[in-house]
C-alpha positions in Angstrom: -101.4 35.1 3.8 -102.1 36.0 7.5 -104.7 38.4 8.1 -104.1 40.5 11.6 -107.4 40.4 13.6 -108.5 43.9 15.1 -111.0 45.4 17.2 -114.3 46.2 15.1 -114.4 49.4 16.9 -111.2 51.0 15.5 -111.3 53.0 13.1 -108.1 55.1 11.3 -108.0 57.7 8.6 -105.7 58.5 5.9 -105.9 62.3 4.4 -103.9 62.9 0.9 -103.8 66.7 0.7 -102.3 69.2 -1.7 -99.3 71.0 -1.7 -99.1 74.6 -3.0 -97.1 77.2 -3.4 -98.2 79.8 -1.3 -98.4 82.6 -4.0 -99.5 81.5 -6.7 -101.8 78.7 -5.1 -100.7 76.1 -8.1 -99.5 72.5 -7.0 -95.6 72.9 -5.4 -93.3 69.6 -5.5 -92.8 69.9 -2.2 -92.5 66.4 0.1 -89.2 66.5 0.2 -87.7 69.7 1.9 -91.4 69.0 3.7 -90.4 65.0 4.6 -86.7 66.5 6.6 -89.4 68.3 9.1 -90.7 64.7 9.7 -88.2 62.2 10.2 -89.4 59.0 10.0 -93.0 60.0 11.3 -95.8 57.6 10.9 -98.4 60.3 11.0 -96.9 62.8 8.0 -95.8 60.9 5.0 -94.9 61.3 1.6 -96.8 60.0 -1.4 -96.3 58.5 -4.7 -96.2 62.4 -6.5 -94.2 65.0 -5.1 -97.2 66.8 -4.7 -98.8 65.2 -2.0 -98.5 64.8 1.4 -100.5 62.3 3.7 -101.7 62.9 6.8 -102.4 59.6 8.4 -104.3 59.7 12.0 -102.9 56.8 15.3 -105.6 54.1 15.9 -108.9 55.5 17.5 -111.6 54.7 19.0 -114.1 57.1 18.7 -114.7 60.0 16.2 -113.8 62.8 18.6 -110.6 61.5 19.5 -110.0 60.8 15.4 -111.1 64.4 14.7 -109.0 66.0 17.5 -105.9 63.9 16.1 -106.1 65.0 13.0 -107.1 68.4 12.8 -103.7 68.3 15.6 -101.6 66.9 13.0 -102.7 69.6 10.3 -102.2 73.1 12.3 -98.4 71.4 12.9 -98.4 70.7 9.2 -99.4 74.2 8.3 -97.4 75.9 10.2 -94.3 73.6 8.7 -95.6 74.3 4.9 -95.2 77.7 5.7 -91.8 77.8 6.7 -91.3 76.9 3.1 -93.5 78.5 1.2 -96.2 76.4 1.0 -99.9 75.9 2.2 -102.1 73.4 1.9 -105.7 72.3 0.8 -108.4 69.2 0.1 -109.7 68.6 -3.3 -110.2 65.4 -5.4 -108.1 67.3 -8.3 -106.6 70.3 -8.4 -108.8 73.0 -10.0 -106.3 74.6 -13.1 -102.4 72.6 -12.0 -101.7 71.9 -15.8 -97.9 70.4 -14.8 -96.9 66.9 -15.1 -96.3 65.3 -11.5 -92.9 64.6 -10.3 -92.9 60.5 -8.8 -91.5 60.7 -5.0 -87.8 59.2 -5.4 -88.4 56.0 -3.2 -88.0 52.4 -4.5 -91.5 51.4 -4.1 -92.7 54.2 -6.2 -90.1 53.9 -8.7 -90.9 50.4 -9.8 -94.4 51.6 -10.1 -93.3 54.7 -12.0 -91.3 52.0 -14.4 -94.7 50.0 -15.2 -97.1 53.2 -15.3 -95.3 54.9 -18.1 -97.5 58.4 -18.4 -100.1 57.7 -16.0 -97.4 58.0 -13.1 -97.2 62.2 -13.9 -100.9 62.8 -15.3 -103.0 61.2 -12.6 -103.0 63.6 -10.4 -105.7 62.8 -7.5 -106.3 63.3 -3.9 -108.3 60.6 -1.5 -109.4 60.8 1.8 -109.4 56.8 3.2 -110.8 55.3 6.1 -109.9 52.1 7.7 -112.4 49.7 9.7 -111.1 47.0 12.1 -112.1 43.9 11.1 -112.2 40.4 13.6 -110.8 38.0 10.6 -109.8 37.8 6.8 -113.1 36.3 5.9 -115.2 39.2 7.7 -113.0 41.7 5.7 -114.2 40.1 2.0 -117.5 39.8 3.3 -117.6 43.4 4.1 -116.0 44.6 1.2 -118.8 42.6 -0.8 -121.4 44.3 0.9 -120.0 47.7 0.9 -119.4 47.7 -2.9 -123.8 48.4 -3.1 -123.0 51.6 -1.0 -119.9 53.1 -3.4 -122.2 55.3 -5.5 -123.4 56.7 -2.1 -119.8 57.3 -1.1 -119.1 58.3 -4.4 -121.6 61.4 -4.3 -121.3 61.9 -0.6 -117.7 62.9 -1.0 -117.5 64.6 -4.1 -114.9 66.7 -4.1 -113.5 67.0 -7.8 -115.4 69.1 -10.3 -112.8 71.1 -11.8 -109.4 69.7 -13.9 -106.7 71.5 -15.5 -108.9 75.0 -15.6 -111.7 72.9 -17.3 -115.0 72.3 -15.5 -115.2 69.0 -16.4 -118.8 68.5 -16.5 -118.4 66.0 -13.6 -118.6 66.0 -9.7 -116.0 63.8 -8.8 -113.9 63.7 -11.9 -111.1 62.4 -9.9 -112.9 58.5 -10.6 -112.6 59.6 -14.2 -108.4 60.1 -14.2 -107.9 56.9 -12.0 -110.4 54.6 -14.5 -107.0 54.7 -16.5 -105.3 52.6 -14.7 -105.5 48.8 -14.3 -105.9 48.5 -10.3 -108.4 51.2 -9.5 -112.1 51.2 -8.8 -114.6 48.5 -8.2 -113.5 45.1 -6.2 -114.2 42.0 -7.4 -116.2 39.9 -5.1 -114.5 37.0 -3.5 -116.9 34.3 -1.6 -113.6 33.5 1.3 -110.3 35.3 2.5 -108.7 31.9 1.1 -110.2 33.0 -2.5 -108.8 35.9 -1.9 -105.5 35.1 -1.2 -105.5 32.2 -4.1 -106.0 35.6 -6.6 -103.2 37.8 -5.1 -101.1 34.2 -5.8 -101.9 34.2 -9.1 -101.5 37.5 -9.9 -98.1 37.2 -8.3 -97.0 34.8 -10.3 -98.4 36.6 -13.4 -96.5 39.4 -11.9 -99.4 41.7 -12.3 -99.3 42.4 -8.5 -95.9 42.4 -6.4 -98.0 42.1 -2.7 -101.7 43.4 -1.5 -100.1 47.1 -1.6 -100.2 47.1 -5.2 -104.1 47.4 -5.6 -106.5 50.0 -5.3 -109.4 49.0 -5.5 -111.9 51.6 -4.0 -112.0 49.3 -1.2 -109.4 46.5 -0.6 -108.7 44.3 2.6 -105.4 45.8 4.8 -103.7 42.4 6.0 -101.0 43.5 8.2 -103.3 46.3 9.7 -106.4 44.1 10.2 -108.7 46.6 9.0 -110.8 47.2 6.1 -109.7 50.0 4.0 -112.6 52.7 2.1 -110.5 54.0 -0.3 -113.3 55.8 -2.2 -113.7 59.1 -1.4 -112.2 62.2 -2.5 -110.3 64.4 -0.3 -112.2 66.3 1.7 -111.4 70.3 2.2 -112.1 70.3 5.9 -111.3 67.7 8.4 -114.5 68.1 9.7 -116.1 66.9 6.2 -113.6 64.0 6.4 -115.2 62.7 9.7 -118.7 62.9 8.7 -118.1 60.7 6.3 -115.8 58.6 8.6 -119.0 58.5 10.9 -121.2 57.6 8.2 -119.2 54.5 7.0 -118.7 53.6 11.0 -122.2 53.3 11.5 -123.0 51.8 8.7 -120.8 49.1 9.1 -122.3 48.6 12.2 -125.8 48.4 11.5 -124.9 46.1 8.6 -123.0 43.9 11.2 -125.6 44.2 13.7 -129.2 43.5 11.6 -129.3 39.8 10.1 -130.1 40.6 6.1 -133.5 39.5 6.6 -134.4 42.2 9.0 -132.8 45.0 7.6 -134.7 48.2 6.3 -136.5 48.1 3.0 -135.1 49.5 0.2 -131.4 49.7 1.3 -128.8 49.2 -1.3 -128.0 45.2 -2.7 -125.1 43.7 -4.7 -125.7 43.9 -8.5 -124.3 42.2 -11.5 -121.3 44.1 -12.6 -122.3 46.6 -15.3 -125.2 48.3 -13.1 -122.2 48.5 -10.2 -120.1 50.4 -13.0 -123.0 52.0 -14.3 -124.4 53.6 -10.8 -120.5 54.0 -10.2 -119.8 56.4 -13.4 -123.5 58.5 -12.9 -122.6 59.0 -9.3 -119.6 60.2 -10.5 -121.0 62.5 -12.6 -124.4 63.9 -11.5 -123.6 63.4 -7.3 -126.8 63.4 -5.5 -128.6 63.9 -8.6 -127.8 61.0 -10.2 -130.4 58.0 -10.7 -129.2 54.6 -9.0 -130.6 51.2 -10.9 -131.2 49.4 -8.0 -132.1 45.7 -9.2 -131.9 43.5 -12.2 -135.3 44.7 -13.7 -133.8 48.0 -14.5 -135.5 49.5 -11.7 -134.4 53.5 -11.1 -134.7 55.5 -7.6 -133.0 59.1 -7.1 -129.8 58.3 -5.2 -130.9 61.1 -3.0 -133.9 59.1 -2.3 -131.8 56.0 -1.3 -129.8 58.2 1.0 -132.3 59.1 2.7 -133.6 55.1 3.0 -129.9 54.4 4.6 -129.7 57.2 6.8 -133.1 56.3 8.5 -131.8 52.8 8.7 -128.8 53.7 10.2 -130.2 56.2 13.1 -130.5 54.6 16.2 -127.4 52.9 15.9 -125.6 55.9 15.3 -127.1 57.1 19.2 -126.2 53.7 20.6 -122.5 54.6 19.3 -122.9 57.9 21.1 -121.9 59.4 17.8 -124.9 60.8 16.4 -123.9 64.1 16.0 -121.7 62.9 13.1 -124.4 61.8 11.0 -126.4 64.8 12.0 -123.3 66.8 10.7 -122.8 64.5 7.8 -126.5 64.9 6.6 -126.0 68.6 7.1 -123.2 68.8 4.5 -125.0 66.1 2.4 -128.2 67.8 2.3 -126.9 71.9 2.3 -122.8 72.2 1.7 -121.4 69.5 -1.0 -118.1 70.0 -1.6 -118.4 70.0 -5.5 -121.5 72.4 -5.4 -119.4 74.8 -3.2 -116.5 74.8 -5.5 -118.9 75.9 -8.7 -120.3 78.6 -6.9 -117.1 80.4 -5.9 -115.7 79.6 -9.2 -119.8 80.8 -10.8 -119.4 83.9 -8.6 -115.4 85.2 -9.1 -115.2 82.7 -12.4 -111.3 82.8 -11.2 -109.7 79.5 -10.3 -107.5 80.6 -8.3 -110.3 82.0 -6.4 -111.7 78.1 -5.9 -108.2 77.2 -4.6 -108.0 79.9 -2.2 -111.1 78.9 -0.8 -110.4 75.4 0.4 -106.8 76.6 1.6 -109.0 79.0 4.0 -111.7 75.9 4.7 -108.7 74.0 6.0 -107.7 77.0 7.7 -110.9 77.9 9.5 -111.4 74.4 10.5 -107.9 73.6 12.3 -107.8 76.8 13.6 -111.3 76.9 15.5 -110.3 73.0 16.5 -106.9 74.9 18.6 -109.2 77.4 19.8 -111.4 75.0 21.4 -108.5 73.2 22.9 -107.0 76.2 24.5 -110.8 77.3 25.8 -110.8 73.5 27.5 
C-alpha cells in the first residue's frame, strides 16, 4: 500500500460535534435533513450515528488560518442547525441522552452496523482529531510509536466527558471507557516499518477482520491516502478555541520530537513502555485527568502526570516561538492549568445540579466562541 508523502508542516482537523434539539437540549437525529444543506461538501459531513455531524477543516498551514477556518465553518453550521431546530455543542458524551443511536443510512456504515451488533447504537462518543503531514509511510509508524508515550497527556489534556446518561460517571473522560468495547479502538500496536505495517492490514484482510486502513481506530492510526498522521485521541472539545490549543500542542510537539536527536532531548519526557503500564497510564488518565499518577518506567516508577506536563511543556517552548505559534501553547497551558473542560462541566452541573444546565453551557461556549471569531473578522 502506497503511502501519499505530505508537507510536515500541514496540519488538518476533524471536529465531531453534537446535534440537539434546540428545546429540549437532548441529542436530535439530525444529519440528514442537515446533509441536503451540504451537498456533497468536504468540510460538513455526516457520521456513523445520526447524531453527529463533522466539521472537517481544508489543509493549513498555520494555526490561525486552521482556527479562522473552522470557527468559519461552525457560525454557517449554526445558523443551518437552526433553520431546523437544532443547535449544536462539544462534549466527549453527551451528559443525560439515554436513546439508542440511529446508524447514518450509507453503505459503509451499514456493513459496520451489520458486524457491531449493539455497540453500533450505544457508543455514543464525540472526538476532536488532528492530522500531521508526514514525509513517508515509515516516518508515520515511527511517529505513531513515539506518540503512544504522550496519549495519557492527550488523554487528560482533552478531557471532555465526565457525565453519561444523567450519571456522573466517576470518570473524566469516560468517553475511552464506551469505546474500550469495541475491538478497533485505543492503543496502536507498535510496528518497527510501514512495510510491517502494511503486512498486518494484509493479514487482517484476509482474516477479514479489517475491510481497508478506514476500518481502525486506533487512538492514532497512519492516513495513507492523505499522507498525514492522524491523533484521534481526544475528546471533542466545546470551543474551537480549546480544539486548537491542543492542535498546537501536538504540532509542536511533533516538532520538537522531530527536531532533538533522542539523545539530547529534555530529561524526564515521556518513553515507550511495555504494554500494560501504556493501558494502565491510559485508563488512570482517563479517570483522574491531571490528577492521575503516570508510571513512567519498568521499575514501577510513579510521577504526577501534572508534573510530566509540565517537563514537556518546558521542552517544547522555544520551538513553539521558532513556529511563531507560541501563543497556542500559552493558551493551551491556560486551559490546562485553570479551565479543563471536565472540571468546568462538574461545576455547572455542582452549582445548578441540572443537566440540562451542563448542556446549555457548552451550546453557549460554542456560541461565544464563533461568534467573537465573526466579530473580529468584521472589525479587520
Amino acid at each position: 500500500m502506497e503511502f501519499k508523502p505530505s508537507d510536515p508542516s500541514l496540519i488538518g482537523m476533524e471536529l465531531e460535534l453534537q446535534l440537539l434539539d434546540a428545546g429540549t437540549l437532548d441529542l436530535k437525529d439530525g444529519i440528514l435533513p442537515l446533509m441536503e444543506l451540504y451537498p456533497g461538501s468536504p468540510y460538513v459531513k455526516p457520521e456513523f450515528i445520526q447524531n453527529t455531524v463533522e466539521v472537517a477543516s481544508r489543509i493549513c498551514t498555520s494555526l490561525g488560518e486552521l482556527e479562522s477556518q473552522i470557527k468559519s465553518l461552525i457560525s454557517d453550521l449554526k445558523a443551518k442547525c437552526k433553520e431546523l431546530g437544532m443547535t449544536l455543542c462539544g462534549s466527549g458524551c453527551h451528559p443525560f441522552g439515554q436513546r439508542l443511536a440511529l446508524v447514518t443510512p450509507l453503505p459503509r456504515y451499514r456493513n459496520l452496523d451489520a458486524t457491531s451488533g449493539l455497540l453500533s447504537h450505544t457508543q455514543i462518543t464525540f472526538a476532536t482529531h488532528v492530522h500531521m503531514g508526514m514525509t513517508s509511510g515509515d516516518e508515520a509508524i515511527a511517529v505513531m510509536r513515539e506518540l503512544k508515550a504522550y496519549l495519557p497527556l492527550l488523554i487528560a489534556l482533552s478531557a471532555n466527558s465526565p457525565f453519561w446518561r444523567s450519571y456522573d460517571t466517576g470518570y473524566v473522560s469516560y468517553r475511552h471507557r464506551i469505546l474500550a468495547a469495541s475491538r478497533s479502538y485505543g492503543i496502536p500496536p507498535s510496528f518497527t516499518s510501514w512495510n510491517e505495517f502494511c503486512a498486518f492490514l494484509t493479514t487482517t484482510h484476509h482474516a477479514r477482520i479489517f475491510e481497508t486502513v478506514h476500518d481502525i481506530h486506533w487512538d492514532i492510526r497512519p492516513r495513507p491516502h492523505l499522507g498525514t498522521l492522524e491523533i484521534r485521541v481526544m475528546d471533542a472539545q466545546s470551543s474551537v478555541s480549546r480544539a486548537v490549543a491542543l492542535a498546537g500542542f501536538v504540532r509542536t510537539l511533533l516538532a520538537y520530537l522531530r527536531r532533538t536527536p533522542v539523545n539530547e532531548r529534555a530529561a524526564g519526557l515521556p518513553k515507550p513502555l511495555h504494554w500494560w503500564l501504556e493501558k494502565e497510564n491510559h485508563f488512570q488518565a482517563s479517570r483522574l485527568g491531571l490528577g492521575a499518577n503516570y508510571a513512567e518506567d519498568s521499575q514501577g516508577t510513579v510521577r504526577p502526570l501534572r508534573a510530566v506536563l509540565q517537563t514537556v511543556i518546558e521542552a517544547i517552548w522555544s520551538t513553539a516561538k521558532g513556529l511563531d505559534e507560541a501563543v497556542y501553547l500559552e493558551r493551551f497551558r491556560e486551559f490546562a492549568e485553570t479551565d479543563t473542560g471536565y472540571a468546568k462541566q462538574k461545576s455547572v452541573y455542582g452549582t445548578t445540579e441540572s443537566f440540562k444546565q451542563v448542556v446549555a453551557s457548552l451550546v453557549d461556549e460554542l456560541e461565544r466562541d464563533v461568534t467573537e471569531a465573526a466579530r473580529g473578522q468584521t472589525h479587520d
